[in-house]
C-alpha positions in Angstrom: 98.9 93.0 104.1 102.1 94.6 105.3 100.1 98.0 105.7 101.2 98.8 109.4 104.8 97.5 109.1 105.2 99.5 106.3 104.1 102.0 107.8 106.3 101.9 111.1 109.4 101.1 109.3 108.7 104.0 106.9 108.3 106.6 110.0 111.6 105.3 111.2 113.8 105.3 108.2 112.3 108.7 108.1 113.3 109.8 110.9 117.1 108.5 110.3 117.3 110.4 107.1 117.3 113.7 109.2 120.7 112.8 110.8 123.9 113.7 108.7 125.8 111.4 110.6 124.7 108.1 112.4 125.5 107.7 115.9 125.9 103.9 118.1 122.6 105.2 120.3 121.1 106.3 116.5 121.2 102.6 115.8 119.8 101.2 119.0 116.9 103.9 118.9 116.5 102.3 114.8 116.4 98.4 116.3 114.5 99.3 119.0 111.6 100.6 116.8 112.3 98.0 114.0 111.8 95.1 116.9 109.1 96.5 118.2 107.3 96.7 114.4 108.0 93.6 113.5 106.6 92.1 116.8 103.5 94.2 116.0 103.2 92.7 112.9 103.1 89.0 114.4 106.4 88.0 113.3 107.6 84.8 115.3 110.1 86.1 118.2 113.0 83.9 117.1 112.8 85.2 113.9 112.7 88.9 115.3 115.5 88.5 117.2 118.0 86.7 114.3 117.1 89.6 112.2 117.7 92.4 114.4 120.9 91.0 115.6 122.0 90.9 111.9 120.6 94.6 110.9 122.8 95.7 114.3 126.0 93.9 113.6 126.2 95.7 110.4 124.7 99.2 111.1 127.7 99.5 113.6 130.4 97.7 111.3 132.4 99.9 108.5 129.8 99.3 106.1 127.6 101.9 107.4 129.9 104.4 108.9 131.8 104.5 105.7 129.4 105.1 103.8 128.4 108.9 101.9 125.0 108.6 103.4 124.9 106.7 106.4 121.1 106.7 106.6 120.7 105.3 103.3 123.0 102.6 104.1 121.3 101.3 107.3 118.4 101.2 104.6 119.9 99.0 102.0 121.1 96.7 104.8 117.3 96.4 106.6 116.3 95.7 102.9 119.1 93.1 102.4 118.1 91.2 105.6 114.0 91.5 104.3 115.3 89.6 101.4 117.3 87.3 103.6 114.0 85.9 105.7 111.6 85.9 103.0 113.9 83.4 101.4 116.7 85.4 99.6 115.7 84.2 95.6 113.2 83.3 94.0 112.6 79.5 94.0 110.7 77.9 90.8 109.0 75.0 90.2 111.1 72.1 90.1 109.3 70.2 86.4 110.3 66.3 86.1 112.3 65.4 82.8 109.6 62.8 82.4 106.0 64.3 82.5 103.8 65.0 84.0 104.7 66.5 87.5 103.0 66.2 89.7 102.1 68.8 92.1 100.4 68.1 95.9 98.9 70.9 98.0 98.8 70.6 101.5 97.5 73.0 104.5 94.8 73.4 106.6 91.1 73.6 105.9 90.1 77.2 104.8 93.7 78.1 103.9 92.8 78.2 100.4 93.7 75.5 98.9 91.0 74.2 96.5 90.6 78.1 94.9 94.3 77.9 94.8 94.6 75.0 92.9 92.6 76.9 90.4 94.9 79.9 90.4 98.1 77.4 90.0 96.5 75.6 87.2 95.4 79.1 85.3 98.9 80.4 85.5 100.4 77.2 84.3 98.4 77.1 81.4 99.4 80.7 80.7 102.6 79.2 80.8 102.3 77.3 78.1 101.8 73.9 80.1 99.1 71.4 80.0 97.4 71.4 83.9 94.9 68.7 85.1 93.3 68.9 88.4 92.5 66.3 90.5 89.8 66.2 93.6 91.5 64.4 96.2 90.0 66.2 99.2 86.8 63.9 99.6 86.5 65.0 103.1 85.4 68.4 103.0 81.6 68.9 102.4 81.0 69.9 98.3 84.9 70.1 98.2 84.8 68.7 94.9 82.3 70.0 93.1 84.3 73.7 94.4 87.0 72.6 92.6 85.3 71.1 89.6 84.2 75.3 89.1 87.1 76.3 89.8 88.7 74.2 87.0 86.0 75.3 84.7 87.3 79.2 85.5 90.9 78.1 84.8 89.9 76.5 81.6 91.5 73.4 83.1 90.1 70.1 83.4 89.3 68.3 86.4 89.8 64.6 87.4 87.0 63.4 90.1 85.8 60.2 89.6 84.3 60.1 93.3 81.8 63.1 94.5 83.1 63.2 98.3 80.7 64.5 100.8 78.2 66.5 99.2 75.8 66.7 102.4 78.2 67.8 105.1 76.7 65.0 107.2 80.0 62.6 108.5 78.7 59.5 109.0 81.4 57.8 108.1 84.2 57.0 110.8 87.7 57.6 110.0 90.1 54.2 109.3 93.6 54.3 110.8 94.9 55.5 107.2 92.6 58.3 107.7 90.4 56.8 104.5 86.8 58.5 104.6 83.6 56.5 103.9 83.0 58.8 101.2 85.7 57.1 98.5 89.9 56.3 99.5 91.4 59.5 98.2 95.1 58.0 98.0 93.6 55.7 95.0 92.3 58.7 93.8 95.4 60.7 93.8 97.1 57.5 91.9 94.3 57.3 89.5 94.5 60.9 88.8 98.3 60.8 88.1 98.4 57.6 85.6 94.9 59.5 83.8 97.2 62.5 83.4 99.7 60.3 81.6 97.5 58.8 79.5 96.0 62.4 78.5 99.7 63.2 77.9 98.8 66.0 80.8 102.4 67.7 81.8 101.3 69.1 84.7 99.3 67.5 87.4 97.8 69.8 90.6 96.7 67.0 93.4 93.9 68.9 95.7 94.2 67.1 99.0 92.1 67.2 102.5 92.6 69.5 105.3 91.7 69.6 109.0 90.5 72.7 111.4 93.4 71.4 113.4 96.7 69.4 113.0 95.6 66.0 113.8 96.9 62.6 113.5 94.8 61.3 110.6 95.5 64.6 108.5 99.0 63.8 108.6 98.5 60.0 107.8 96.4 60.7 105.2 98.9 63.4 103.6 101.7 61.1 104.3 100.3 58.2 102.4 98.9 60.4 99.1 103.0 61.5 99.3 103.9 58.3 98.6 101.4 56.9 96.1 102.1 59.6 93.7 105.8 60.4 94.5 104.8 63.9 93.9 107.7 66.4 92.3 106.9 69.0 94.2 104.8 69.7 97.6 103.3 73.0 98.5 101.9 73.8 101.6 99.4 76.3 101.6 99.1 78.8 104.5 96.4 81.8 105.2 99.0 84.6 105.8 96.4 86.2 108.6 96.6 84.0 111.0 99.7 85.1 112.3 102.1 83.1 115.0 100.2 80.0 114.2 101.8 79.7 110.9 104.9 78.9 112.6 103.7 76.3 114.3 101.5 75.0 111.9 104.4 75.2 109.1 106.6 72.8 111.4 104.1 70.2 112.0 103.5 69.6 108.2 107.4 69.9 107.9 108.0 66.6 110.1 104.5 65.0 108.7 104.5 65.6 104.8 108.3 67.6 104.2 107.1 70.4 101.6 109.3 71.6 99.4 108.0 75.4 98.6 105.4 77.3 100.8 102.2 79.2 98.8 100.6 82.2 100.6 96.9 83.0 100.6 95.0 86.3 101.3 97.8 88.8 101.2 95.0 91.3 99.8 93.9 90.9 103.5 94.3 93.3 106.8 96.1 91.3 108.7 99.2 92.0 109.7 101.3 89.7 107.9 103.7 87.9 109.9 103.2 84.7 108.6 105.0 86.0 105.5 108.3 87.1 107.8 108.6 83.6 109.6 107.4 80.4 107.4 110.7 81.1 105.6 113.1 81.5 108.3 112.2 78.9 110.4 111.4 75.8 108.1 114.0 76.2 105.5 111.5 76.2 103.2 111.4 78.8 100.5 108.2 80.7 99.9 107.1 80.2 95.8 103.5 81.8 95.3 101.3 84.2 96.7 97.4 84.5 96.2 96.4 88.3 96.6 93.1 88.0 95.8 89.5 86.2 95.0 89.9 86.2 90.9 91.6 83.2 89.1 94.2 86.1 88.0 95.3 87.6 91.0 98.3 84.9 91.7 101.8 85.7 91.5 105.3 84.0 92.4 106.8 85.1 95.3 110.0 87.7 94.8 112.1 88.3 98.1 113.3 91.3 96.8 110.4 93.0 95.3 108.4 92.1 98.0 111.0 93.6 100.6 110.4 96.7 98.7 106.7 97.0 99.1 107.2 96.2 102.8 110.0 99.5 102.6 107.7 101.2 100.4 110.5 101.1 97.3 107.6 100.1 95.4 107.3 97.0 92.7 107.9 98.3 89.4 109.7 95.0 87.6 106.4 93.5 88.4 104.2 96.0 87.2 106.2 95.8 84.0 106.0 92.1 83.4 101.8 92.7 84.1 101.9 95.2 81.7 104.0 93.1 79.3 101.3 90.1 79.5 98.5 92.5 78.9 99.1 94.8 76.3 99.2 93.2 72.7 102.3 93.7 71.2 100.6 94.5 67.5 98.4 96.7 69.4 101.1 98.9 71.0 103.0 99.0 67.3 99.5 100.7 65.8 99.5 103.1 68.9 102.9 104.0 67.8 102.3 104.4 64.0 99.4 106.5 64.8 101.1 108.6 67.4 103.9 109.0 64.4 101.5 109.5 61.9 99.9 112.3 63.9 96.4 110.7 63.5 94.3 111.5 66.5 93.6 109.5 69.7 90.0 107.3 69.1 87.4 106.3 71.5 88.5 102.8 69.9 92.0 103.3 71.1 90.3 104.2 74.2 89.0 101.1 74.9 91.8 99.1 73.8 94.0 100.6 76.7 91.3 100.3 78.9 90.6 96.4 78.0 94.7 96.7 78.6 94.4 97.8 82.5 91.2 95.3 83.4 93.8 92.3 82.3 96.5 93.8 84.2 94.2 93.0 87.8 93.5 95.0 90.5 93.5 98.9 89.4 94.5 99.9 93.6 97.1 96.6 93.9 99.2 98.0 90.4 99.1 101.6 92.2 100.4 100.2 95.3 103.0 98.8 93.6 104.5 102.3 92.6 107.4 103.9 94.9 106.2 105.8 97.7 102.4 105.1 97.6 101.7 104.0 101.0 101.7 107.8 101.2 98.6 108.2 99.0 97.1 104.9 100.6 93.9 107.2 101.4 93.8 108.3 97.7 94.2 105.0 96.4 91.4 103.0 98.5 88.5 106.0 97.6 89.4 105.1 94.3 86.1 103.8 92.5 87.3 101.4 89.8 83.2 101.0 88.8 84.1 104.6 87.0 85.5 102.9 84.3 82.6 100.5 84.1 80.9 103.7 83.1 82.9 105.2 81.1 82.9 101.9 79.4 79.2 101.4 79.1 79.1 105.6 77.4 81.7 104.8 74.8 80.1 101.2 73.9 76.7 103.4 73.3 78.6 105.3 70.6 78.5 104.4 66.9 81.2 103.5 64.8 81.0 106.8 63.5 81.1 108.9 66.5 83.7 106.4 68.7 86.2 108.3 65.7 84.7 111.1 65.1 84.0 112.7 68.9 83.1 116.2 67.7 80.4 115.7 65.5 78.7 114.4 68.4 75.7 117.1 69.0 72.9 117.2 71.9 70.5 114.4 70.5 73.5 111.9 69.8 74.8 112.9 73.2 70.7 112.2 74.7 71.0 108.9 73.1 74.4 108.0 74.5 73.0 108.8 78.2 70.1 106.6 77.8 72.0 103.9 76.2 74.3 104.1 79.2 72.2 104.7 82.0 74.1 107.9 82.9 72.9 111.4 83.0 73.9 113.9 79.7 75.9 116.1 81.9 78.5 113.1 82.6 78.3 112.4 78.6 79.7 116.0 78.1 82.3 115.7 81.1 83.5 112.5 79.4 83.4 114.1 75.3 85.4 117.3 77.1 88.2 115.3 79.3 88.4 113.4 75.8 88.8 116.7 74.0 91.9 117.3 76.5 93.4 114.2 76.2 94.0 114.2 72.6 94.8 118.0 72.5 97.5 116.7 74.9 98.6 114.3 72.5 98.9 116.6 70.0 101.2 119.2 72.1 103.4 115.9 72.6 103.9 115.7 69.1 104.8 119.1 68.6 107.3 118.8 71.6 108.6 116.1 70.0 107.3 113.2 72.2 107.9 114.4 75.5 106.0 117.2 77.2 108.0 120.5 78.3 110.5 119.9 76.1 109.0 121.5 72.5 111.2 122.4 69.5 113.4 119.4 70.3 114.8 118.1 67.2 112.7 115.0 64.8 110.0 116.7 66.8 107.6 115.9 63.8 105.5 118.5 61.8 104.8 121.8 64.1 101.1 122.1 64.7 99.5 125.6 64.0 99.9 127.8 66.6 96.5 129.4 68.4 96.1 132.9 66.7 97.1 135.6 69.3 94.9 138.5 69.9 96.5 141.3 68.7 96.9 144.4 70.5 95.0 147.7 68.9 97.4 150.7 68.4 96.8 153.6 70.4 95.2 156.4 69.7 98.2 158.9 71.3 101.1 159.6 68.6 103.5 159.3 70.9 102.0 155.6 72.3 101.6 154.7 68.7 105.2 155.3 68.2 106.7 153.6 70.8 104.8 150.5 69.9 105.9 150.6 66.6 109.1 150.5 67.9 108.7 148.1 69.9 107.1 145.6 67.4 110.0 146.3 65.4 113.1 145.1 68.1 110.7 142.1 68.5 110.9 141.2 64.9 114.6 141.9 64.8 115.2 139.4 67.9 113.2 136.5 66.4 114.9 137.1 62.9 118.0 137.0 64.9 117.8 134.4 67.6 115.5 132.1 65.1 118.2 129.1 65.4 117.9 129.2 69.5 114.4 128.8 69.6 114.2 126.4 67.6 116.1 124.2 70.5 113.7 125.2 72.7 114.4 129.2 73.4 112.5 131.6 75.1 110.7 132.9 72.0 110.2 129.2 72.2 107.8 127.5 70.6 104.1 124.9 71.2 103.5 123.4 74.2 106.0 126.1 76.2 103.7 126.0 79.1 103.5 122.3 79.5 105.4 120.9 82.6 107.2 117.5 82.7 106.6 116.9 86.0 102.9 116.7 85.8 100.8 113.8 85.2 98.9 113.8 81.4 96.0 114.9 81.9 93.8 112.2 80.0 95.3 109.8 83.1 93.9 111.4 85.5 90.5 112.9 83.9 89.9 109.8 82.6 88.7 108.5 86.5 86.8 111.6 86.9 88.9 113.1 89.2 
């Protein structure tokens, strides 16, 4: 979403970084480009200007010029001010001391709402709450049977005691209250409240009608479902591509409905995001979720602060850890750890653990966006096929029990049968048993380093594996060659015997795994996606 503003801010920061010390025309040059990014990026024009008045007055106060790095500075206070607009903290969801609460969604038609009443109820039931749904919007043709699946993906159950317009024909004529002939979706909402008490429901997610437009009758309608259900919380939901309309649109249903907490859709989207820069600033209202894709997963709440760092490509990596948290089973990670310990080899098994791991983490490209500095490898990142581990997948499920553990005992015919049972060709059966064959060797040189690669001989380092034999050198036929060898062998003998305690931290005469390099990536990571 925040691709090209990224993009431009990264190119200018950049470009300050260069300059040892920060001149007054430094600055202007550095809010001239910033305006002109942000305006680029749709942001509303009021909140442009508040925000590059701010970044100025303190890139020319003693808080920059004081600074060790200058540069860096002006960085951390463009970041601050991100934070600022997008809301400053993190708002949750305000739960009633008396259950259920009861949540509205507002917004225009094709904002999202219905799918992202699905999302909201998934992630509240991850939460450990109990979410019912109910179909309020009997406006929008087949509204509620959309929502009815979407429950049914969440797991959640769905309240709709009216079916709304199924044909998309409106016959009906709209009543001052904004009623539709197709059942009174206030009594609805009501019904649907008192049916989550009764349930003992502690959570209840009111789906409501939208309009193409902001009209009169939308804003009845919302109006009086607001006060029939006294709702804890309302959350309007906004399409963050549609760019300088959101301001407008955000303030009518401030003065007709008064949300409390703004949702954002389609952040996965091209667009270029200013929606997410101005809702904030100019309705008060803080921003709480954001939808970042089509899967009942891909839902998160809304940071400031992380999110300023995508936008300054800093990266995400407290949420990536909290994903990674949720997805990996804790028992499972202990029995990676006492086999690592154990020295027992890396499994196919294990294999597919980890890789059952990733899938529930969501979008392979979103996590790797979410690492520092990636917009640079944007290009890398978006060739990435994510169907490759579909077919690794589908090889390893074609293996017995016996060869999933047992990876070298796996000869032509077993590898013949794997392809077929795969639908892959043989030679990408033996690309996948040999990247398999490096990963684990890998593992195994890790041991010997004691855990951490480049570093071998390091003390509790574990068993040291058996060196590979060297070929040894023939002596020469020439006495005098011979000799001289001899001789040389011998110092070399003397040395080790000598300097045994200094390689054993890791000396010259050093020891397994000397050639490895920390700063690489493992290799299984990367051979793994057939790169």
């Amino acid at each position: 979403m925040f691709t090209s503003l990224s993009d431009r801010l990264t190119d200018t920061f950049r470009h300050l970084r260069s300059k040892g010390r920060i001149t007054e025309s430094d600055v202007n040059s550095t809010i001239r480009d910033i305006r002109v990014a942000l305006l680029d990026a749709d942001v509303a024009l009021p909140v442009v200007r508040h925000f590059t008045a701010a970044v100025r007055d303190r890139a020319l106060g003693a808080e920059v010029h004081e600074a060790l790095n200058p540069a860096q500075q002006v960085v951390k206070v463009v970041n601050d001010e991100l934070v600022t607009i997008l809301g400053g903290e993190t708002r949750r969801i305000a739960f009633a001391k008396q259950p259920p609460t009861v949540i509205m969604l507002a917004g225009l038609q094709g904002s999202g709402k219905t799918t992202l009443a699905g999302k909201l109820a998934y992630w509240l039931k991850d939460q450990g709450h109990t979410p019912m749904l109910v179909a309020a919007d009997l406006q929008r043709p087949n509204a509620v049977t959309q929502l009815q699946v979407v429950g049914e993906r969440a797991g959640v159950p769905v309240y709709a005691p009216e079916r709304g317009n199924v044909s998309g024909y409106d016959a009906a004529i709209e009543s001052r209250s904004g009623t539709q002939g197709f059942g009174d979706p206030i009594a609805v909402a009501r019904q649907g409240v008192e049916e989550a008490r009764r349930q003992q429901r502690d959570v209840v997610i009111v789906d409501t009608a939208g309009r193409l437009a902001i009209d009169e009758a939308l804003m009845q309608q919302a109006s009086d479902i607001r006060s029939a259900i006294e709702p804890d919380e309302v959350l309007f939901v906004i399409d963050a591509m549609i760019g300088q309309a959101a301001v407008e649109t955000a303030d009518a249903f401030q003065r007709g409905v008064d949300f409390t907490g703004v949702v954002l859709t389609k952040l996965d989207g091209d667009a270029r995001g200013g929606a997410a820069l101005s809702v904030a600033q100019t309705t008060g209202r803080p921003i709480m979720f954001a939808s970042t894709g089509e899967g009942v997963k891909e839902f998160e709440v809304f940071h400031p602060d992380r999110m300023a760092s995508r936008i300054l490509d800093m990266g995400d990596v407290l949420t990536l850890i909290e994903q990674a948290e949720r997805a990996f089973d804790r028992r499972e990670a202990d029995e990676m750890a006492r086999k690592f310990m154990a020295e027992e080899d890396f499994t196919f098994d294990d294999f597919l653990q980890q890789m059952a791991a990733i899938k529930k983490m969501g979008n392979l490209k979103s996590m790797l966006g979410m690492m520092p500095g990636m917009n640079q490898m944007r290009d890398a990142i978006n060739s990435l096929d994510e169907r490759e581990f579909d077919r690794v997948e589908a090889m390893v499920r074609s293996m017995t029990p016996f060869e999933r553990t047992h990876p070298k005992q796996i000869n032509g015919s077993r590898r013949a049968r794997i392809a077929r049972g795969s639908g892959v060709q043989v030679s990408e059966v033996n690309a996948l048993l040999e990247r398999f064959g490096e990963a684990q060797k890998m593992m195994r040189q890790m041991r010997r380093g004691g855990g951490m690669p480049g570093m071998p001989g390091m003390p509790g380092g574990g068993k040291k594996g058996k060196q590979a034999p060297q070929r040894k050198k023939g002596k020469s036929g020439n006495p005098a060659k011979r000799a001289e060898q001899e001789r040389a062998a011998a110092d070399k003998a003397k040395a080790a015997k000598g300097n045994s305690l200094g390689s054993a931290f890791g000396g010259a005469d050093g020891a397994d795994g000397a050639g490895l390099d920390a700063s690489q990536l493992p290799k299984g990571f990367d051979s793994f996606l057939g790169r």
